[in-house]
SETIDREN-483742 format. One record per residue (C-alpha): residue number from 1; residue in one letter; z, x, y. Coordinates in Angstrom, 3 decimals. Example, Ala and Ser with C-alpha at 12.3 -4.5 7.8 and 13.67 -1.06 7.14 Angstrom:
REM residues 2
+-----+----+----------+----------+----------+
|   i | aa |        Z |        X |        Y |
+-----+----+----------+----------+----------+
|   1 |  A |    7.800 |   12.300 |   -4.500 |
|   2 |  S |    7.140 |   13.670 |   -1.060 |
+-----+----+----------+----------+----------+
//
This chain:
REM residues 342
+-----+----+----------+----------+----------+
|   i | aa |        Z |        X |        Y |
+-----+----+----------+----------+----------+
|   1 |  X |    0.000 |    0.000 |    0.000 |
|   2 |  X |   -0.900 |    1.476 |    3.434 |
|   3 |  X |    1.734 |    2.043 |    5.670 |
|   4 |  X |    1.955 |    0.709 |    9.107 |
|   5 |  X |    1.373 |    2.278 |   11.919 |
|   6 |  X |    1.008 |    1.138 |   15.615 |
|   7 |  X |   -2.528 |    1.845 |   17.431 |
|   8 |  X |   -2.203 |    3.591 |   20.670 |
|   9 |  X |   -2.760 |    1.327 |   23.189 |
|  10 |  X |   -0.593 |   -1.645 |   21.305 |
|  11 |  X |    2.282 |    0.847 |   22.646 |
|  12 |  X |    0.772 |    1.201 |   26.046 |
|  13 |  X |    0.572 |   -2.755 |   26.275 |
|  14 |  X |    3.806 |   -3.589 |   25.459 |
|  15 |  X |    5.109 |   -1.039 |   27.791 |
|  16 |  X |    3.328 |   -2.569 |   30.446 |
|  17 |  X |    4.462 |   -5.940 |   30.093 |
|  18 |  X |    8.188 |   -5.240 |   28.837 |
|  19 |  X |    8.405 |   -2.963 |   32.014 |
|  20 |  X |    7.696 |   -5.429 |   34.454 |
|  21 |  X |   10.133 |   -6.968 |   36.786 |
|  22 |  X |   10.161 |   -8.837 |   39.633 |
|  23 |  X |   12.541 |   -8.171 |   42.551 |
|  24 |  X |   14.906 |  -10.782 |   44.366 |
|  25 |  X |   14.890 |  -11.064 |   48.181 |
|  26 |  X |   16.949 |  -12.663 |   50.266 |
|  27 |  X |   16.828 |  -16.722 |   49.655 |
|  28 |  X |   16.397 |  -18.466 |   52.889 |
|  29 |  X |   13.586 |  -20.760 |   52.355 |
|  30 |  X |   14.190 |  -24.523 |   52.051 |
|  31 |  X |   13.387 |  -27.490 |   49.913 |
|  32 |  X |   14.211 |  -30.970 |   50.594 |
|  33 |  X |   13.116 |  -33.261 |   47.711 |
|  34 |  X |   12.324 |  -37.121 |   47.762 |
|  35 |  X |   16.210 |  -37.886 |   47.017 |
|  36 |  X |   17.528 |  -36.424 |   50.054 |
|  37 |  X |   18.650 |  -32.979 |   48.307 |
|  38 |  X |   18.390 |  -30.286 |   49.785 |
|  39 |  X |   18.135 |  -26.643 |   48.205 |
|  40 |  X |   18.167 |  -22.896 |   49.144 |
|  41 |  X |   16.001 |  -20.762 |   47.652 |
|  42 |  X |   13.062 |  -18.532 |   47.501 |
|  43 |  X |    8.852 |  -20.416 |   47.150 |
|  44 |  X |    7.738 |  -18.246 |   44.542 |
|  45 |  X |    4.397 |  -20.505 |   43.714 |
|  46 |  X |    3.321 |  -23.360 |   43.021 |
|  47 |  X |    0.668 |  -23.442 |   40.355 |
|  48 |  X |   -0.045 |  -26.181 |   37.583 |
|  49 |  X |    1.580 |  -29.125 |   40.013 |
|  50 |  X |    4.519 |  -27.479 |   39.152 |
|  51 |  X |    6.648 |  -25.779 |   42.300 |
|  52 |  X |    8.567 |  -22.539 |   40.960 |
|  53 |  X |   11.543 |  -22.077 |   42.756 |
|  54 |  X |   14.100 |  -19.093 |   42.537 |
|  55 |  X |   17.764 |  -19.897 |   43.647 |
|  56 |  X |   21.049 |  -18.117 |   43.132 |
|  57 |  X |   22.829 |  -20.291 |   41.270 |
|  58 |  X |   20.251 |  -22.215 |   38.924 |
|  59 |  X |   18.062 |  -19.459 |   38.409 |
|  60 |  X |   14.589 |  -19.888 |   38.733 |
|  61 |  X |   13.752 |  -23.906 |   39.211 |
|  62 |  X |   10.439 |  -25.991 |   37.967 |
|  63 |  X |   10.184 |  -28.957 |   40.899 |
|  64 |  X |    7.337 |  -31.377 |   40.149 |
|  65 |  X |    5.212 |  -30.902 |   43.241 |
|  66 |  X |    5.361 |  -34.966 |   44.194 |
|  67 |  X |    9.310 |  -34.834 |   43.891 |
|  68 |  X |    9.107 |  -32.551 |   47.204 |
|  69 |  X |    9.381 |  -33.929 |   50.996 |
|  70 |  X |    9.574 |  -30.976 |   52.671 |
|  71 |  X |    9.232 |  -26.974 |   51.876 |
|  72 |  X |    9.842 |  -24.588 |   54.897 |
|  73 |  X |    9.773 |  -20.749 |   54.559 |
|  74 |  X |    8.826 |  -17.885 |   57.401 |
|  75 |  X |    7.285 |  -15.648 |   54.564 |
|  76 |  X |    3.263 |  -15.459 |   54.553 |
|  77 |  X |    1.126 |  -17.746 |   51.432 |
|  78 |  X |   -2.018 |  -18.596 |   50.882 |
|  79 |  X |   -2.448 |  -22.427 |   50.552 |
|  80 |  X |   -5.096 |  -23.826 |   48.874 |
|  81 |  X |   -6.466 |  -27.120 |   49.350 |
|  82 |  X |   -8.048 |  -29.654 |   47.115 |
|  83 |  X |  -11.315 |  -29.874 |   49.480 |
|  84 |  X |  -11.190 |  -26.066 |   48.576 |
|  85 |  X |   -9.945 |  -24.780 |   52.411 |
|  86 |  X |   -7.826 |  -22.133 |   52.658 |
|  87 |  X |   -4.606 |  -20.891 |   55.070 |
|  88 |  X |   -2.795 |  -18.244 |   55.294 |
|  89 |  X |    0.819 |  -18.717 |   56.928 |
|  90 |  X |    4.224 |  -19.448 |   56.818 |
|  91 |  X |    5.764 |  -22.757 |   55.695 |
|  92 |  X |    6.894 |  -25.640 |   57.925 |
|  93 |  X |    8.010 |  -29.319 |   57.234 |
|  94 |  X |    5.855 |  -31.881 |   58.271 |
|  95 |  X |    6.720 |  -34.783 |   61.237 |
|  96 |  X |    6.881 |  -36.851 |   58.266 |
|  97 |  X |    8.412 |  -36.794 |   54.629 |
|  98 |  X |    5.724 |  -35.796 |   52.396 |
|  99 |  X |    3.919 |  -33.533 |   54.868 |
| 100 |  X |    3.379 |  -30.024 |   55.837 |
| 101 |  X |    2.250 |  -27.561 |   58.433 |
| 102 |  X |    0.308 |  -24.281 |   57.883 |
| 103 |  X |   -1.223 |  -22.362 |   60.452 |
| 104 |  X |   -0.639 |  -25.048 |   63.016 |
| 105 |  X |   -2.257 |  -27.552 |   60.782 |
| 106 |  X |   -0.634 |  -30.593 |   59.625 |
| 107 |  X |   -1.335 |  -31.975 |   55.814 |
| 108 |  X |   -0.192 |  -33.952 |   53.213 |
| 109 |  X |    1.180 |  -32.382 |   50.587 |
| 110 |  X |   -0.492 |  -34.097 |   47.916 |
| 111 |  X |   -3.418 |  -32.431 |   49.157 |
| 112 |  X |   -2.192 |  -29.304 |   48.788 |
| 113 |  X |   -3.148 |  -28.050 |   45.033 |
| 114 |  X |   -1.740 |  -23.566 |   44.884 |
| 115 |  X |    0.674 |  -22.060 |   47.142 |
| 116 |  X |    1.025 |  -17.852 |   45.986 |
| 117 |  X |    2.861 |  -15.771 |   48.270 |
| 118 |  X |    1.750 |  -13.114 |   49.704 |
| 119 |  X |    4.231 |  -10.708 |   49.570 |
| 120 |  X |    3.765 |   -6.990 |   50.575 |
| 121 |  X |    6.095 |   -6.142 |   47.345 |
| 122 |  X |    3.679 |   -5.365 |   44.715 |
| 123 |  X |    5.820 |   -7.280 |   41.277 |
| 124 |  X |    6.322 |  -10.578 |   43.570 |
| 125 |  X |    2.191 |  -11.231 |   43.883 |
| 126 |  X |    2.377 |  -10.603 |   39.519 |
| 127 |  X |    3.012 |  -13.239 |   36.810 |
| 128 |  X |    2.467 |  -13.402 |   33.027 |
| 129 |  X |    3.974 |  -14.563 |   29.836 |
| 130 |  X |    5.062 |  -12.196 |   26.761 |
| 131 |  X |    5.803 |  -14.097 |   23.157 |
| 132 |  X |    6.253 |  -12.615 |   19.409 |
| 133 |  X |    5.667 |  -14.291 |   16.213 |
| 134 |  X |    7.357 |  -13.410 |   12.686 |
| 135 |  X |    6.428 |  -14.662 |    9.017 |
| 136 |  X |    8.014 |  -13.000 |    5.554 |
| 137 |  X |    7.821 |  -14.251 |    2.423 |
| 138 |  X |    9.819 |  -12.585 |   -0.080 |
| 139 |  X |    7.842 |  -13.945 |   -3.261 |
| 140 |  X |    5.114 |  -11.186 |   -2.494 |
| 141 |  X |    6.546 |   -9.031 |    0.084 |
| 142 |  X |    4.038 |  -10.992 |    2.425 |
| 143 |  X |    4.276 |  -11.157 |    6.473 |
| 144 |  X |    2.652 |  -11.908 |    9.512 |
| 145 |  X |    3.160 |  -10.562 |   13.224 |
| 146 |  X |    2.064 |  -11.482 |   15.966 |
| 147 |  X |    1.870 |  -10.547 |   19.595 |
| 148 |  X |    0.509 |  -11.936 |   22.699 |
| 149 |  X |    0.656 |  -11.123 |   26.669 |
| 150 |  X |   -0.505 |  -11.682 |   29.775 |
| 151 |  X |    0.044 |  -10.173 |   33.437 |
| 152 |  X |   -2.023 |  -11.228 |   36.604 |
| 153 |  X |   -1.785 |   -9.423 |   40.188 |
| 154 |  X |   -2.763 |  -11.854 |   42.791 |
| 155 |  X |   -3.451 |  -10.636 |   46.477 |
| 156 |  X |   -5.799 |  -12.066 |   48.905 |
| 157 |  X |   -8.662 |  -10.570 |   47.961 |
| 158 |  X |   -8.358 |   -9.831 |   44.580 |
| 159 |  X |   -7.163 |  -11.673 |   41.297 |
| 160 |  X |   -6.771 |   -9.269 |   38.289 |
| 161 |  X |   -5.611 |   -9.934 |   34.751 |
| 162 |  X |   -4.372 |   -7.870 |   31.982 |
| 163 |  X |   -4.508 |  -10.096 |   28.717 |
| 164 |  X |   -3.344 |   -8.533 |   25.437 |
| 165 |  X |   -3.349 |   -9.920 |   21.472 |
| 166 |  X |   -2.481 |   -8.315 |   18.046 |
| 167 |  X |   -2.322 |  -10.100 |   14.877 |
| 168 |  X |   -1.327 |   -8.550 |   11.417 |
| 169 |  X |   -1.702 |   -9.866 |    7.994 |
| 170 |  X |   -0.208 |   -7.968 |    4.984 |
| 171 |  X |    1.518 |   -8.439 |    1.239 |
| 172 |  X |    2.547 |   -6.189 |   -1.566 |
| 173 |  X |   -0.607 |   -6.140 |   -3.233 |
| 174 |  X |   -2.995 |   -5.613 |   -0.755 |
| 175 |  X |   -3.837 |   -3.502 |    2.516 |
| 176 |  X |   -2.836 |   -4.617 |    5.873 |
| 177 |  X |   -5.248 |   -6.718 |    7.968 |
| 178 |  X |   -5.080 |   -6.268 |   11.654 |
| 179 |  X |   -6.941 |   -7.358 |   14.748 |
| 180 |  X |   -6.277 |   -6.418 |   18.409 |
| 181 |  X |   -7.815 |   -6.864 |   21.944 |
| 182 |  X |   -6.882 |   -5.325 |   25.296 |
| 183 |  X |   -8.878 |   -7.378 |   27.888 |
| 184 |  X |   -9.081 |   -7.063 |   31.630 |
| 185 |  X |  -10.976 |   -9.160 |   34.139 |
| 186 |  X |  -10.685 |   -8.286 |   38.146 |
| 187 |  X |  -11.789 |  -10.879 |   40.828 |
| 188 |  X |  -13.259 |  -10.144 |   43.924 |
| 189 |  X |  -12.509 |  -12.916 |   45.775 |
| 190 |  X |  -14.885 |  -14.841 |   47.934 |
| 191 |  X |  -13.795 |  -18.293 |   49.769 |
| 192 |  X |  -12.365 |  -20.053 |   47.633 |
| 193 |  X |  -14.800 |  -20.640 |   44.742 |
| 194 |  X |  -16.946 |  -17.171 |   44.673 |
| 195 |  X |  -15.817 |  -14.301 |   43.022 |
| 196 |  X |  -17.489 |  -10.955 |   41.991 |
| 197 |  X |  -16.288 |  -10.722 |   38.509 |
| 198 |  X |  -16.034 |   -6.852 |   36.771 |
| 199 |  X |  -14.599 |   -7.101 |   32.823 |
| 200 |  X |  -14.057 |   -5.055 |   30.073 |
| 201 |  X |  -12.238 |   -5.337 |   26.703 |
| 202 |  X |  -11.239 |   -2.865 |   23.913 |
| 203 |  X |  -10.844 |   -4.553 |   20.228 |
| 204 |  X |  -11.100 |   -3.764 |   16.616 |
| 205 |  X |  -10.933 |   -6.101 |   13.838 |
| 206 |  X |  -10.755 |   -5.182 |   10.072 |
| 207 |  X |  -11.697 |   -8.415 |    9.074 |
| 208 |  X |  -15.099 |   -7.827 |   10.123 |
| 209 |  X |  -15.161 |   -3.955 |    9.610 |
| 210 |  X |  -14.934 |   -3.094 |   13.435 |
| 211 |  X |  -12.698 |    0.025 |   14.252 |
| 212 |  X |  -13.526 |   -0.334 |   17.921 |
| 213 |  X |  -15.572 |   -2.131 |   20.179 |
| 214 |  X |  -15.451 |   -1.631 |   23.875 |
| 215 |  X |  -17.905 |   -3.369 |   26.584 |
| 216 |  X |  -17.386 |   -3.410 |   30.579 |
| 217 |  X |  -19.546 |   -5.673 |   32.944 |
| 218 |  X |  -19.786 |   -7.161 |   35.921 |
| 219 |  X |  -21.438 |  -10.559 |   36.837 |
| 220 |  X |  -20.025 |  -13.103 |   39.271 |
| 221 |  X |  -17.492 |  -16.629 |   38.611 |
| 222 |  X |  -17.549 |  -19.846 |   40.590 |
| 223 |  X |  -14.376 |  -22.259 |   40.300 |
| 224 |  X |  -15.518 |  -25.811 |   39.610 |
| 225 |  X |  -12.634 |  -27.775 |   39.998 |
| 226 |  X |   -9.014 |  -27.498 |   41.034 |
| 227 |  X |   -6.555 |  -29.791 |   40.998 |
| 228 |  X |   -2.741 |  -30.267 |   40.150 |
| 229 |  X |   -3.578 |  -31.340 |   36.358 |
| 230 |  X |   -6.540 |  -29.313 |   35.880 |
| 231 |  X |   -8.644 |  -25.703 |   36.480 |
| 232 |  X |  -12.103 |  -25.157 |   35.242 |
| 233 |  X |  -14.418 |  -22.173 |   35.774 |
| 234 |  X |  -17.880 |  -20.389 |   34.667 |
| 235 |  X |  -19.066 |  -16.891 |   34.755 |
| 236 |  X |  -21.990 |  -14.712 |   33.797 |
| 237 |  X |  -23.475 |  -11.282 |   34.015 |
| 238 |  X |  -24.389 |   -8.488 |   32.404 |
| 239 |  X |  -22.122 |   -5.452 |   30.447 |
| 240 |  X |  -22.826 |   -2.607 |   28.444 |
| 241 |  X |  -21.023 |   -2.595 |   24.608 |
| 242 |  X |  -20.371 |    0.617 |   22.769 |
| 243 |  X |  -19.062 |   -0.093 |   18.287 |
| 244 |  X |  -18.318 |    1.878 |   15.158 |
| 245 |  X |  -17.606 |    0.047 |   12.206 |
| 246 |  X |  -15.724 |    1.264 |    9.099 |
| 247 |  X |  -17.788 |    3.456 |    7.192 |
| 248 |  X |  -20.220 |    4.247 |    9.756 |
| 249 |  X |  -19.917 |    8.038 |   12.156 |
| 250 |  X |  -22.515 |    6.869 |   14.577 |
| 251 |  X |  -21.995 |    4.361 |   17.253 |
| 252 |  X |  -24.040 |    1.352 |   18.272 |
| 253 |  X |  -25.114 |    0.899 |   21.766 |
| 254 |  X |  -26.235 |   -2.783 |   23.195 |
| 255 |  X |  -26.881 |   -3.924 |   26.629 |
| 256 |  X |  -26.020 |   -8.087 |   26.867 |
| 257 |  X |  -25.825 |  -10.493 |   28.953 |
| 258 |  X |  -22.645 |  -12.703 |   28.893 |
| 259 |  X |  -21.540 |  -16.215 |   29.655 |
| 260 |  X |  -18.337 |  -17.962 |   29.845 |
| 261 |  X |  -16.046 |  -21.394 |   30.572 |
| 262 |  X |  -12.002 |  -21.564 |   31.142 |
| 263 |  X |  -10.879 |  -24.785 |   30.966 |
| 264 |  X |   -6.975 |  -25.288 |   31.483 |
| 265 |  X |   -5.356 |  -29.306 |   31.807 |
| 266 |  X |   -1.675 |  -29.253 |   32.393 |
| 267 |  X |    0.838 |  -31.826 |   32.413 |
| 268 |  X |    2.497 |  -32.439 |   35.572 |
| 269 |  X |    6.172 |  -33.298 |   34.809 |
| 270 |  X |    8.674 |  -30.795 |   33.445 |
| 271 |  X |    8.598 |  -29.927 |   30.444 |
| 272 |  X |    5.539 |  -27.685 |   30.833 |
| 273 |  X |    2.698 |  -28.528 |   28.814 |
| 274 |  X |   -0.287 |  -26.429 |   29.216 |
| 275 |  X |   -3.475 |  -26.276 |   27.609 |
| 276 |  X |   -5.981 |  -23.851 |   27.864 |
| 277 |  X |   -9.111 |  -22.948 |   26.398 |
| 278 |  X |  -11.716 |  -19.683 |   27.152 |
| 279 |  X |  -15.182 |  -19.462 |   25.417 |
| 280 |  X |  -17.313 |  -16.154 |   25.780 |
| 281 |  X |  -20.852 |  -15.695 |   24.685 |
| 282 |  X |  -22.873 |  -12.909 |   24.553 |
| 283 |  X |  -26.399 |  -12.323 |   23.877 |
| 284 |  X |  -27.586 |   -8.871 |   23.174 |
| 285 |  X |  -30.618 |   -8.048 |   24.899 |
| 286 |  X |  -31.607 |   -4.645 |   22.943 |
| 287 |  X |  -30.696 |   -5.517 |   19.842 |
| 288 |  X |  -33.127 |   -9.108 |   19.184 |
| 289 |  X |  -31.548 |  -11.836 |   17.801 |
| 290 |  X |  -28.021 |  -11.162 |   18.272 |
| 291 |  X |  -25.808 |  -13.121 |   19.262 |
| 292 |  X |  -21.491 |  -13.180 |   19.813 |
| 293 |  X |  -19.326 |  -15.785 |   20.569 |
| 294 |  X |  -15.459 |  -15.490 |   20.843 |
| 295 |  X |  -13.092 |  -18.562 |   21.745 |
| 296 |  X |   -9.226 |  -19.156 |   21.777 |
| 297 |  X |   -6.935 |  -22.452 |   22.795 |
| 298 |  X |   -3.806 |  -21.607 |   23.696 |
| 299 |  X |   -0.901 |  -24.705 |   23.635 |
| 300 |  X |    1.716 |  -23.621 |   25.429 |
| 301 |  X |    5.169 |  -26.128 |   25.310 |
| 302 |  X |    8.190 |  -25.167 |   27.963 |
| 303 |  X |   11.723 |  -25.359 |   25.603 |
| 304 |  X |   13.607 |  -24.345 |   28.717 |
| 305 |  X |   13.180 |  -22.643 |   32.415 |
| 306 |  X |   11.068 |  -19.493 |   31.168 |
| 307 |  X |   11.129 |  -19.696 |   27.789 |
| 308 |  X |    8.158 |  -21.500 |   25.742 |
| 309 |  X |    6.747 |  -21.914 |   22.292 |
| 310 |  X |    2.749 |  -21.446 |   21.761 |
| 311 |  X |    0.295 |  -22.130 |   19.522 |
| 312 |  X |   -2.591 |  -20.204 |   19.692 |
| 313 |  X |   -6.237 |  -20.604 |   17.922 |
| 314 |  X |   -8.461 |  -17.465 |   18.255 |
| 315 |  X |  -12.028 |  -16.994 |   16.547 |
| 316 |  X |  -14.732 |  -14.403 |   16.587 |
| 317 |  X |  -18.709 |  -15.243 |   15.719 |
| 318 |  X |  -21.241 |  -12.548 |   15.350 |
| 319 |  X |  -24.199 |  -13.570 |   13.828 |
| 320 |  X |  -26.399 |  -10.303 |   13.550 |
| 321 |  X |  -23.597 |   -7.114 |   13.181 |
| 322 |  X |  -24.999 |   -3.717 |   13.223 |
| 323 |  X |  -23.723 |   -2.975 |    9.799 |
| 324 |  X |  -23.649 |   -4.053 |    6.180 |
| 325 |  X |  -19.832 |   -3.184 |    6.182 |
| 326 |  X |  -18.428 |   -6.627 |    7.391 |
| 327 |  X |  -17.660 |   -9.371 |    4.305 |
| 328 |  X |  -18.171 |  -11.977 |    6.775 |
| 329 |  X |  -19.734 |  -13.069 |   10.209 |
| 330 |  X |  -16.513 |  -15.339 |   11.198 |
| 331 |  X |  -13.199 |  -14.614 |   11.970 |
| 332 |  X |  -10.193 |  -16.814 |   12.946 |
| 333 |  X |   -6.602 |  -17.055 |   13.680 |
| 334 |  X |   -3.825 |  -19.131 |   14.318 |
| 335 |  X |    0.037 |  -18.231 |   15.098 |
| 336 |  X |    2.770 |  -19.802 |   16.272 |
| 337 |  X |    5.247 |  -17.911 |   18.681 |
| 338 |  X |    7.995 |  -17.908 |   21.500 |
| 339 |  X |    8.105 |  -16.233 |   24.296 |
| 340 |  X |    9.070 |  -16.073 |   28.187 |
| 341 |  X |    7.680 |  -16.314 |   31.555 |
| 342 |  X |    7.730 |  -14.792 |   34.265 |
+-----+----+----------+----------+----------+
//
């Protein structure tokens, strides 16, 4: 049986991700909700329809965004709108419940679908999630781990993501399966539905017979709506894709042209139920014929403030692989996890 052993940049991910940490300031913004309460805090975002809202003494709250009346704070955010406007300002409550001002502009809140801060600091502009899954079996010495996370940067001209997956399958009688991805995609941002798009993604799969694929590209992404229940998006351009599979000491070298959809609905009261879904397609355009797809849903289900279980369906399509190695042209994978927020 083949021992384990970590790949390199599994390390470097987790590191990343278990190393970040986002600094408290001083609370002095305030929230006034529909009741009449009033709370001290800090606006950290609001994303989803859902307001995130640190405070000293409840930690970190999740305030359904048509609960609020008022929301005042003298730090700078960017404020999206859903006729897809944006402001850049401080906070101020409204002449009426309901209502705010940003930049000297009045509006209803209702209207009003993101809210990030713009902080100078750089860990209060990131976010992400980090969750584990376990399975043993004793009967055959069998077990399955997985690993997921996520960190994005968001500043006012750029929107950059770190995303990061490993999944392995073993048992006493045979070798360990594993399957990993390290996948980055930076925004340009232009208005508020443009963006100059540059990815690129480093993976290996032993299901298939990949030790490593790695592509970057660059292309450009176009939100098509945004709202406070759900986010959809399409992108396309062109990379450059570099693979070795097992058995195999040369590498294969494709130009392609790639195509993609997010689609992520989310429930509006607290609990936290997100769903999202990505499909990627690429066709190779020196190699005739070939074709890739990979797509993932991701169900994620808040248990308490910052703390979640997922379920996540991943699967990988390749219809014309440059080698005879691979048993099959599919791959997929499921796994259920917990994990935390931040």
């Amino acid at each position: 049986m083949r021992s384990w052993s970590c790949p390199p940049f599994l390390i470097a991910a987790t590191a990343m991700f278990l190393t970040a940490s986002i600094a408290s300031g001083q609370k002095t913004d305030i929230l006034v909700l529909m009741n009449g309460d009033r709370i001290t805090g800090e606006v950290k975002e609001l994303r989803h329809g859902l307001l995130r809202y640190s405070t000293d003494d409840a930690g970190t709250l999740g305030v359904e965004w048509d609960k609020v009346a008022s929301l005042t704070s003298i730090h700078t955010f960017e404020v999206e709108l859903a006729t897809k406007r944006k402001l850049f300002g401080s906070l101020s409550a409204g002449p009426e419940p309901g209502t705010m001002e940003v930049a000297g502009e009045v509006f209803d809140l209702i209207t009003i679908v993101a809210i990030t801060e713009m902080s100078p600091g750089f860990w209060k502009r990131t976010s992400g999630y980090l969750d584990v899954g376990l399975t043993l079996a004793k009967a055959n010495q069998a077990h399955t781990i997985t690993l997921g996370a996520e960190s994005r940067y968001r500043g006012q001209k750029l929107d950059a993501t770190a995303a990061f997956s490993f999944y392995e399958q073993g048992q006493d009688s045979t070798n360990v399966t594993r399957n990993s991805s390290l996948f980055l995609d930076l925004n340009r941002l232009y208005g508020t539905v443009w963006a100059w798009k540059f990815i690129g993604e480093v993976s290996q799969n032993d299901e298939l017979g990949r030790d490593i694929r790695t592509f970057v590209g660059s292309g450009v992404g176009r939100r098509i709506v945004r709202t406070n229940r759900m986010d959809a998006s399409w992108s396309a351009g062109l990379d450059a894709s570099l693979e070795r599979y097992a058995g195999e000491e040369e590498n294969t070298y494709s130009a392609e042209f790639f195509a993609g959809a997010v689609f992520a609905a989310f429930r509006l009261d607290s609990p936290e139920l997100d769903v999202t879904s990505d499909l990627k397609t690429f066709t190779s355009l020196t190699e005739g014929g070939r074709f890739r797809v990979d797509f993932n849903v991701r169900v994620q289900y808040e248990v308490f403030d910052d703390f979640f279980v997922a379920l996540t369906l991943e699967s990988e399509f390749d219809n014309k692989p440059p080698s005879e190695t691979p048993k099959t042209k599919t791959d997929y994978t499921s796994a259920l996890s917990v994990g935390w927020s931040w």
